[in-house]
C-alpha positions as CSV (number, residue, x, y, z in Angstrom):
1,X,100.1,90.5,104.0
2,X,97.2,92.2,101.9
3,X,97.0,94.3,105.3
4,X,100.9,94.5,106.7
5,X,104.0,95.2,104.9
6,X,105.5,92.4,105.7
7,X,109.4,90.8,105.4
8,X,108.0,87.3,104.9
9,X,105.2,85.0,105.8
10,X,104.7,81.7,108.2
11,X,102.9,79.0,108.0
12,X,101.2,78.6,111.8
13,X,100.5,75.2,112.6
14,X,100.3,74.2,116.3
15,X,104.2,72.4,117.3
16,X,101.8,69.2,118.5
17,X,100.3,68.7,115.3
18,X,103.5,65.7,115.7
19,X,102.3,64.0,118.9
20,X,98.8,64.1,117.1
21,X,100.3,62.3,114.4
22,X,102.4,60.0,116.1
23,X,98.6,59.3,117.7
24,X,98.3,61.4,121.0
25,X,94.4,63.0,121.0
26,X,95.4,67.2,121.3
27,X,92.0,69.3,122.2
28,X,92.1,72.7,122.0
29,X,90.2,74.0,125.7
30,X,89.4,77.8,125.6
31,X,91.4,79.5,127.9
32,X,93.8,77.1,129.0
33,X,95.2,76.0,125.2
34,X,96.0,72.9,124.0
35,X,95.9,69.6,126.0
36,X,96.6,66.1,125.5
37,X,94.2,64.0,127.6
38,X,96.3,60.8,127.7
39,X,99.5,61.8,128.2
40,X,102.8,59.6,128.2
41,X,103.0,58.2,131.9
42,X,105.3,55.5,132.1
43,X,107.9,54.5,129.2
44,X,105.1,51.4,128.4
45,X,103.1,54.1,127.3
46,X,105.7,54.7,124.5
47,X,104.1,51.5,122.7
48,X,101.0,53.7,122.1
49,X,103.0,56.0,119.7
50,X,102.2,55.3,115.8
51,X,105.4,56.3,113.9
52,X,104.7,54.4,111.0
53,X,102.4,56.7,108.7
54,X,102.9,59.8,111.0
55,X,104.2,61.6,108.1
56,X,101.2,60.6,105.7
57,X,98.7,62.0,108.5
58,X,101.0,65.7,108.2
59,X,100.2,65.9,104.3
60,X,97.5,69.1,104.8
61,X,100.5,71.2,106.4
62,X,102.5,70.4,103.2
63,X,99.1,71.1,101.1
64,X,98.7,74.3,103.0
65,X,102.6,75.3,102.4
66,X,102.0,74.9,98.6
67,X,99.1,76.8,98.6
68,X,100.6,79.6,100.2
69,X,103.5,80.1,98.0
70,X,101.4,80.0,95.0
71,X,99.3,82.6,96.7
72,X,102.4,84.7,97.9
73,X,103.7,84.8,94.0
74,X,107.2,85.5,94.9
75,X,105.9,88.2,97.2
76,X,107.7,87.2,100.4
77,X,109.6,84.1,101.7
78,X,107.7,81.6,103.4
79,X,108.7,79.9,106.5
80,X,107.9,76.4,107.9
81,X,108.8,75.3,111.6
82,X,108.4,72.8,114.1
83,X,108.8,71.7,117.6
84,X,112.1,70.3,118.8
85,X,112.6,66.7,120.2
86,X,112.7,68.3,124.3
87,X,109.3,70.9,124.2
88,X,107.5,68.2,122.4
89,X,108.0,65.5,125.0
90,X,107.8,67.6,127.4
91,X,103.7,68.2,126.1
92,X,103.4,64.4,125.4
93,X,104.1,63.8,129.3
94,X,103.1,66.7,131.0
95,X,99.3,66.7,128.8
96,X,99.9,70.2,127.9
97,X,101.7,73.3,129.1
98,X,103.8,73.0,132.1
99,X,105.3,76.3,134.5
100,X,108.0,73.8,135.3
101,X,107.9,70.6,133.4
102,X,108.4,68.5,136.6
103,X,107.1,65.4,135.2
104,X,108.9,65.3,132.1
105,X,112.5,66.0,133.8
106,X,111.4,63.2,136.3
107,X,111.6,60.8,133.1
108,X,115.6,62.2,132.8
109,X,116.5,60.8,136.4
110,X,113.9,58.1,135.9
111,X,114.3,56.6,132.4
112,X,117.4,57.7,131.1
113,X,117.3,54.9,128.4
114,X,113.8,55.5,127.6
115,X,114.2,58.8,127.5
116,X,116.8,58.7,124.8
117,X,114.6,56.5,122.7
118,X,111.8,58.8,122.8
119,X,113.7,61.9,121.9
120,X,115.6,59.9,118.5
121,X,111.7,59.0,117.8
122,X,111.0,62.4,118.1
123,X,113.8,63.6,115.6
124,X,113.2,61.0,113.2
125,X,109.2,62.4,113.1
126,X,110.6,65.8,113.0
127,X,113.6,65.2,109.9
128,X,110.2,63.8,108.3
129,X,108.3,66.6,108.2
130,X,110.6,69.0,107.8
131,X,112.0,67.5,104.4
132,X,108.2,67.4,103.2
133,X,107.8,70.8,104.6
134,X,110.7,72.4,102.0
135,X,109.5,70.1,99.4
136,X,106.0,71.5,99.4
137,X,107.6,75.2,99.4
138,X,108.8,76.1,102.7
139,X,111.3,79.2,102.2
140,X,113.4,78.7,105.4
141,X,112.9,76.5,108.6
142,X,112.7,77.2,112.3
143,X,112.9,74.4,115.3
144,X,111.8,75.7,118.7
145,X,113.1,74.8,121.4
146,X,110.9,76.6,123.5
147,X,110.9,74.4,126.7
148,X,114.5,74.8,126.8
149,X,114.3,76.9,129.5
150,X,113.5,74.2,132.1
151,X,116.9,72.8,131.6
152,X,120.2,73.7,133.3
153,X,123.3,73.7,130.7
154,X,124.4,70.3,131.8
155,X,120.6,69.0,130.8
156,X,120.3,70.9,127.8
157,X,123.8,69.7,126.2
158,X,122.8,65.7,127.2
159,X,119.3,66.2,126.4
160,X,119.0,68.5,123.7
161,X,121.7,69.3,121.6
162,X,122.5,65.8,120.2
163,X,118.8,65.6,118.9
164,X,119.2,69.5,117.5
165,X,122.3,68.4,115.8
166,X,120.6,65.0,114.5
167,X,118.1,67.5,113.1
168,X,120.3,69.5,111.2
169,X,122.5,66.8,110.0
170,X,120.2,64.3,108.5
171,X,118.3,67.2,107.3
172,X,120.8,68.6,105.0
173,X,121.9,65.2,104.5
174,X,118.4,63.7,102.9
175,X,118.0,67.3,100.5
176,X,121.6,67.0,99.3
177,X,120.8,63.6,98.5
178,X,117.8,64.0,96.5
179,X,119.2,67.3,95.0
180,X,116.6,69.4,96.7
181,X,118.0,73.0,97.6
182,X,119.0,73.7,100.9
183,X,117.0,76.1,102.6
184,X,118.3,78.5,105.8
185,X,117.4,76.9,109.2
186,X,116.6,78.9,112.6
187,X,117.1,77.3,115.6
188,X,115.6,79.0,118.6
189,X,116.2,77.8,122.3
190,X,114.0,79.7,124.8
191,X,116.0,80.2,128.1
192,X,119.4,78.7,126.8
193,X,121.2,81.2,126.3
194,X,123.9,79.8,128.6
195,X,124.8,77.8,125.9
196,X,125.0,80.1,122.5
197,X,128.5,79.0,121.8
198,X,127.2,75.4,121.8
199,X,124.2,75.7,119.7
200,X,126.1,78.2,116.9
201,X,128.3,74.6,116.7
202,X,125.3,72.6,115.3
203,X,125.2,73.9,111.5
204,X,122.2,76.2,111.5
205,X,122.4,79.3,109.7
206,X,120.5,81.4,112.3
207,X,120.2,81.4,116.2
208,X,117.0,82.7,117.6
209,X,117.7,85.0,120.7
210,X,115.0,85.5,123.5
211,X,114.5,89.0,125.0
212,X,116.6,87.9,128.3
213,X,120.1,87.6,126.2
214,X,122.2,91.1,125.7
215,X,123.0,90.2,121.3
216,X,126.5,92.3,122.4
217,X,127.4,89.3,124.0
218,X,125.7,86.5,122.1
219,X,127.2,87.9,118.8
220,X,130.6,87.3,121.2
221,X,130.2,83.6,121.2
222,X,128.3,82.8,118.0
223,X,131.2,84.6,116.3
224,X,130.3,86.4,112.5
225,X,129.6,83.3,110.3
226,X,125.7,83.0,112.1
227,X,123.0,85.7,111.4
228,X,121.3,86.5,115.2
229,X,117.4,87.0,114.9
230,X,115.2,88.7,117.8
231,X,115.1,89.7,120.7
232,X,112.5,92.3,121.1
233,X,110.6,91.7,124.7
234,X,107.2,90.4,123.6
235,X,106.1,92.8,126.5
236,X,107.2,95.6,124.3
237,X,104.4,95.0,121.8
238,X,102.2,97.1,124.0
239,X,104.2,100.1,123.3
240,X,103.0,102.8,121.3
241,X,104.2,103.0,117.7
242,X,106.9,105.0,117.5
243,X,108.4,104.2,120.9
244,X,108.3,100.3,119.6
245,X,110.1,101.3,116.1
246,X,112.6,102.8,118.4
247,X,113.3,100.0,120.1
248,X,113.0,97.8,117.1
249,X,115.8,99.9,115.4
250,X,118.1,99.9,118.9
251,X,117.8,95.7,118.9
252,X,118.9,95.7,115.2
253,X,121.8,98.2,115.5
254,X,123.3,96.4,118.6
């Protein structure tokens, strides 16, 4: 920000800062990215997971979130994120990145029932942190569902829209409860745009578009009540300067 004039500031820390928390060893290997060496195999191995204190071993993102907003004075908005229940057990099984995440969807054939109880303890890690994430500051929210992709529409409505909507729901619920202010939430599914009309039905204030979905049509099904953010192609970051504000400005205006 003391270099860029920037619309608002983020707080990067890695999505499987939660399986680390939950108890899973995450390593960092140059040129490959982050790994977990002792990935969930079998639903036995879901007896390894720590859940009790996994929100008391997230307290430096918090820390770092408070910092940053007394450092931003008012400057810009700052915005917290996380994983969502789907990506993040698709890391915990697959020990990392996966082109097709064959292991993980094995488990929703496999272990339908164990499946379901590691995606609700999944959601109940990430309501945690997000509630101590817009108590320590956060501005605004965004859940990635960035493994969405690997799903048809059929798997993506079983297997990860009830845990979005649990995520919204309980979130709102816990603030309004404790009179904390609500805070605008971004929920963005990589790959699903098959199912836009679906996701504008879970309460979030903004859907996240990837650069494969024409926003004509997504702006179609979400109807006018939902605020549509992206979809530059990342590619397109390459581009000179002007030619990229071009582009920029021809996203917004559609």
């Amino acid at each position: 920000l003391r270099r860029f004039d920037l619309d608002a500031s983020i707080i990067f820390s890695d999505i499987l800062v939660i399986p680390q928390a939950l108890g899973l060893t995450v390593e960092m290997h140059a040129g490959v990215g982050p790994v977990l060496p002792q990935p969930i195999n079998t639903p036995e191995d879901l007896k390894r997971l720590t859940p009790d204190g996994a929100l008391s071993r997230l307290t430096y993102v918090g820390d770092a979130i408070t910092m940053m907003r007394h450092k931003l004075e008012g400057r810009v908005p700052l915005i917290g994120f996380t994983g969502a229940p789907w990506t993040l057990m698709g890391y915990m099984i697959e020990g990392g990145g996966s082109k097709t995440m064959s292991k993980a969807k094995a488990w929703l054939a496999d272990h339908p029932e164990d499946t379901r109880l590691f995606l609700n303890l999944l959601t109940d890690a990430i309501v945690d942190y997000l509630e101590m994430q817009v108590k320590a500051g956060a501005q605004m929210l965004q859940v990635f569902e960035s493994s969405a992709e690997h799903l048809t529409k059929e798997e993506f409505l079983i297997w990860a829209v009830p845990y979005l909507r649990r995520i919204r729901d309980e979130l709102v619920d816990r603030l309004t409860k404790k009179a904390v202010p609500l805070v605008p939430i971004t929920l963005f599914a990589k790959g699903a745009g098959h199912s836009l009309k679906e996701q504008s039905e879970l309460g979030y204030d903004v859907i996240g578009l990837d650069w494969t979905v024409d926003p004509v049509e997504a702006r179609a099904q979400v109807g006018p009540n939902i605020t549509l953010q992206g979809n530059l192609d990342p590619q397109d970051m390459y581009r000179d300067a002007d030619e990229l504000r071009t582009l920029t400005t021809e996203m917004v205006h559609k």
